[in-house]
N, CA and C of each residue as an Amber inpcrd file, in Angstrom:
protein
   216
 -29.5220000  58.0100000 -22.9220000 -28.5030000  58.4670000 -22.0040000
 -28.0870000  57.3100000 -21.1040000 -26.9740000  57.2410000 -20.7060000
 -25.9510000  56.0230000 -20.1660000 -25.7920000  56.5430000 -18.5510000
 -25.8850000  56.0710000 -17.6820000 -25.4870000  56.2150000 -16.1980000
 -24.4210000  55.1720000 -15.8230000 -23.3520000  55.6110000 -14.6650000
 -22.4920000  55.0740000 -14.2210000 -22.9380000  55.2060000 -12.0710000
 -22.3350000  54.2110000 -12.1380000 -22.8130000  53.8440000 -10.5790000
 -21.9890000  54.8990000 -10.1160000 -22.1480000  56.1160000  -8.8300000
 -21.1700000  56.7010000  -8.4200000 -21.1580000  56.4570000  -6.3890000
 -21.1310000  56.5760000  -5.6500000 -20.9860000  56.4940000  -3.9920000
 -22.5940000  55.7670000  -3.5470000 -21.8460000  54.5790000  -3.1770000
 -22.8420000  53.9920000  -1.5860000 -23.6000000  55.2810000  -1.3830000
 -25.0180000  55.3650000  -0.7770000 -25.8100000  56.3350000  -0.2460000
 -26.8700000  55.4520000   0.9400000 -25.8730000  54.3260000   0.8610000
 -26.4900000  53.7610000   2.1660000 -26.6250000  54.2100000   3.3120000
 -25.1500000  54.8030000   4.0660000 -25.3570000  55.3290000   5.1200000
 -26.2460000  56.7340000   5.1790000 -26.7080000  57.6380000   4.2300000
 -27.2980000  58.5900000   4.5110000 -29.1150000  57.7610000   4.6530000
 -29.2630000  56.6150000   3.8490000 -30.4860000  55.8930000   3.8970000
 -30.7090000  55.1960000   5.5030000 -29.5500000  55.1590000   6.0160000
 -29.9670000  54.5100000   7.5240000 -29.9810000  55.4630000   8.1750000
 -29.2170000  56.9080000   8.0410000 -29.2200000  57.7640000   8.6410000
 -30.9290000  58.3590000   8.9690000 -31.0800000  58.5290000   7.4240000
 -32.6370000  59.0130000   7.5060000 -33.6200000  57.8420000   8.2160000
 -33.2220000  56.9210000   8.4560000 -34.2400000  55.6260000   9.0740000
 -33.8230000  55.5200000  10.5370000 -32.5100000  56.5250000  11.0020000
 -32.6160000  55.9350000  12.3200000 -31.7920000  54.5760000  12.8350000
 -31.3430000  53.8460000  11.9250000 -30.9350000  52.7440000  11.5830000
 -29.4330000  52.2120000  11.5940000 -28.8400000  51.5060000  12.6940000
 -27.4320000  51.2700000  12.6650000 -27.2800000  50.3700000  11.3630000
 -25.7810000  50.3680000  11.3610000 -25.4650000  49.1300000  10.1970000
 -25.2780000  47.5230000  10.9380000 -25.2180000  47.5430000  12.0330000
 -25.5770000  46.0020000  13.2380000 -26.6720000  45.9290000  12.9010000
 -27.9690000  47.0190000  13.0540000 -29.3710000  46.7970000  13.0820000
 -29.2840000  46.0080000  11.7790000 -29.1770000  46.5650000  10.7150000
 -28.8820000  46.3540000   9.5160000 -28.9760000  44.6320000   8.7480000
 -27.6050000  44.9950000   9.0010000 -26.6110000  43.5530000   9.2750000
 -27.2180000  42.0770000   9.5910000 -27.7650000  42.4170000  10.7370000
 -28.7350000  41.5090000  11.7560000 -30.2270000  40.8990000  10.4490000
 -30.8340000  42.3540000  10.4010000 -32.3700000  42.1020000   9.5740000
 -31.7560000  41.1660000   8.1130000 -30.4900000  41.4970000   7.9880000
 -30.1740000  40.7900000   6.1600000 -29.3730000  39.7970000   6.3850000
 -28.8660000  39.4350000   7.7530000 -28.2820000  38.0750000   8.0610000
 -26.9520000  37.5730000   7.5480000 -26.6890000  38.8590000   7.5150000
 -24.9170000  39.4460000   7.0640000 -24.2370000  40.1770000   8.5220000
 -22.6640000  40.1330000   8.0550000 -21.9230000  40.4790000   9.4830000
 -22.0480000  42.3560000   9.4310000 -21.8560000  42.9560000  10.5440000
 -21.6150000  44.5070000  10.5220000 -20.2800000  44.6290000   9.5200000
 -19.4270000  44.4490000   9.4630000 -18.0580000  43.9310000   8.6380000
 -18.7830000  44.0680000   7.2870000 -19.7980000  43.5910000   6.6140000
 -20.1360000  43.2440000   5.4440000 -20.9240000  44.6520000   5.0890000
 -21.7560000  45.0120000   5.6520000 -22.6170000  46.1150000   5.6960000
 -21.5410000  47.6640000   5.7460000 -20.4840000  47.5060000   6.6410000
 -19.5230000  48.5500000   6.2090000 -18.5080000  48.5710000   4.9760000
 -18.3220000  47.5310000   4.1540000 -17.7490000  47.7450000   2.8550000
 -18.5950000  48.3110000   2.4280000 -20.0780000  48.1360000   2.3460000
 -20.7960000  48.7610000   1.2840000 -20.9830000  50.2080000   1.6450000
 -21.0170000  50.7660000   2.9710000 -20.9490000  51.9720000   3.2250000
 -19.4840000  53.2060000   2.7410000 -18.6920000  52.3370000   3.0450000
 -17.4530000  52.9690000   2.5200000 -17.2180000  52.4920000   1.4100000
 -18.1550000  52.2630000   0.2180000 -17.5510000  51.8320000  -1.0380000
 -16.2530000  50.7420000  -1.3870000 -15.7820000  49.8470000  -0.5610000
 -15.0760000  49.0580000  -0.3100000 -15.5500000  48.1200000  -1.6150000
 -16.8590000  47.8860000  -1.5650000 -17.1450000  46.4840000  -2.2430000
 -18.8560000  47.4710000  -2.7110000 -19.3190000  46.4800000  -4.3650000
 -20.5430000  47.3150000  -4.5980000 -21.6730000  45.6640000  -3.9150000
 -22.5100000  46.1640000  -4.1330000 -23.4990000  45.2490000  -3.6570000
 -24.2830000  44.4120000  -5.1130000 -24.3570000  43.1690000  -4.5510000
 -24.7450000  42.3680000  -5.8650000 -26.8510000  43.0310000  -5.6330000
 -26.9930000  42.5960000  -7.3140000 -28.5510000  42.6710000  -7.3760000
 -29.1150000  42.6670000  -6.2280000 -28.7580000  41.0930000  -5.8200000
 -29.9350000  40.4220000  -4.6660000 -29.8460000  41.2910000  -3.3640000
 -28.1090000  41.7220000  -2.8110000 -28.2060000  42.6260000  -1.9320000
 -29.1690000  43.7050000  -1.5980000 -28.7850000  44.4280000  -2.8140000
 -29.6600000  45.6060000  -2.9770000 -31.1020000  45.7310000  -3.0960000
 -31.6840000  44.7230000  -3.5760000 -33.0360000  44.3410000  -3.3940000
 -33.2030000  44.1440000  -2.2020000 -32.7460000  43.2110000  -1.1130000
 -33.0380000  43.0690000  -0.0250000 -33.1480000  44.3040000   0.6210000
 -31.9530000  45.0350000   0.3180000 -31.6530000  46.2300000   1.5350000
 -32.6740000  47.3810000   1.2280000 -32.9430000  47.3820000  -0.0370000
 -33.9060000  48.4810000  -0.3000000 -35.2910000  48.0890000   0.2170000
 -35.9690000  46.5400000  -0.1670000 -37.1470000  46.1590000   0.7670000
 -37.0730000  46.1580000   2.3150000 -35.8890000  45.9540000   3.4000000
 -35.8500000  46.5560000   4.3650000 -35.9840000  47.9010000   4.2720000
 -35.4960000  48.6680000   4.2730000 -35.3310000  50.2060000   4.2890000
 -36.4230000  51.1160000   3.8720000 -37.2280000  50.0060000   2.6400000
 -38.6540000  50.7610000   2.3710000 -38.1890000  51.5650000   1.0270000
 -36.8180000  51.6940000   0.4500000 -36.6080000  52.6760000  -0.5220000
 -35.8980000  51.9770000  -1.7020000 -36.3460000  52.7720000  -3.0100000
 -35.9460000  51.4980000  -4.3620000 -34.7240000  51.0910000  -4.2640000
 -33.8340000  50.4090000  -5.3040000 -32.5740000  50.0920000  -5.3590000
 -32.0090000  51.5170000  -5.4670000 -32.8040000  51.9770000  -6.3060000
 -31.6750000  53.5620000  -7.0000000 -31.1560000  54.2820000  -6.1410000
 -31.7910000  54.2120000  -4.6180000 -31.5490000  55.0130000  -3.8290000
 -30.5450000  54.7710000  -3.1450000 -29.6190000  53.5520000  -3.3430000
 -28.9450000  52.8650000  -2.5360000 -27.6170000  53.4300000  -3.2140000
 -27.2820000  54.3040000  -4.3830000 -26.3180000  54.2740000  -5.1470000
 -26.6310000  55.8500000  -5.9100000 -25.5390000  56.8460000  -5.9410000
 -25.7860000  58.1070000  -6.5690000 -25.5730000  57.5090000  -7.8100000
 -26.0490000  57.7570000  -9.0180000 -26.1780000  57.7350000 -10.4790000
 -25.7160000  58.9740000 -11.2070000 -24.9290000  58.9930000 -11.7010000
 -23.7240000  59.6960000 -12.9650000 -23.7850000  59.5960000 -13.9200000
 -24.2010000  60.5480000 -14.8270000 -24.5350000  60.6390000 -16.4260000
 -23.3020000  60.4010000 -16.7660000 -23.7080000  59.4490000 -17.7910000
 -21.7860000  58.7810000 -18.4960000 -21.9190000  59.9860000 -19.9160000
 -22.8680000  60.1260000 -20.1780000 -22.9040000  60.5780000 -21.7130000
 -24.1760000  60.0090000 -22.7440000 -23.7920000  60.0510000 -24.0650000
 -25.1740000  59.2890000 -24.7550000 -24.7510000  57.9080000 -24.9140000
């Protein structure tokens, strides 16, 4: 079975942490500006992003992104 990337689930991941996207921003040494494309789906986040943001946050990559069955 095939998955397709579907909505940022970042902001509900800072939500549950308590966590601004400045706070954010700051810990990954990126602008607030940068951290809100990825919240509003503006822009997706490369590998390395998402690794980072998920080892801040404490939660895997997968969680950073809803996943959509494409089919087989």
């Amino acid at each position: 079975m095939a998955y397709t990337v579907g909505r940022c689930l970042l902001r509900d991941q800072l939500k549950e942490r308590g966590l601004t996207q400045l706070e954010l921003a700051n810990k990954l040494g990126v602008t607030e500006q940068q951290i809100n494309k990825y919240v509003n789906d503006r822009q997706r986040m490369s590998l390395q992003v998402a690794y980072n943001i998920s080892r801040i946050l404490n939660c895997s990559m997968e969680d950073l992104y809803e996943w959509l069955e494409a089919g087989d």
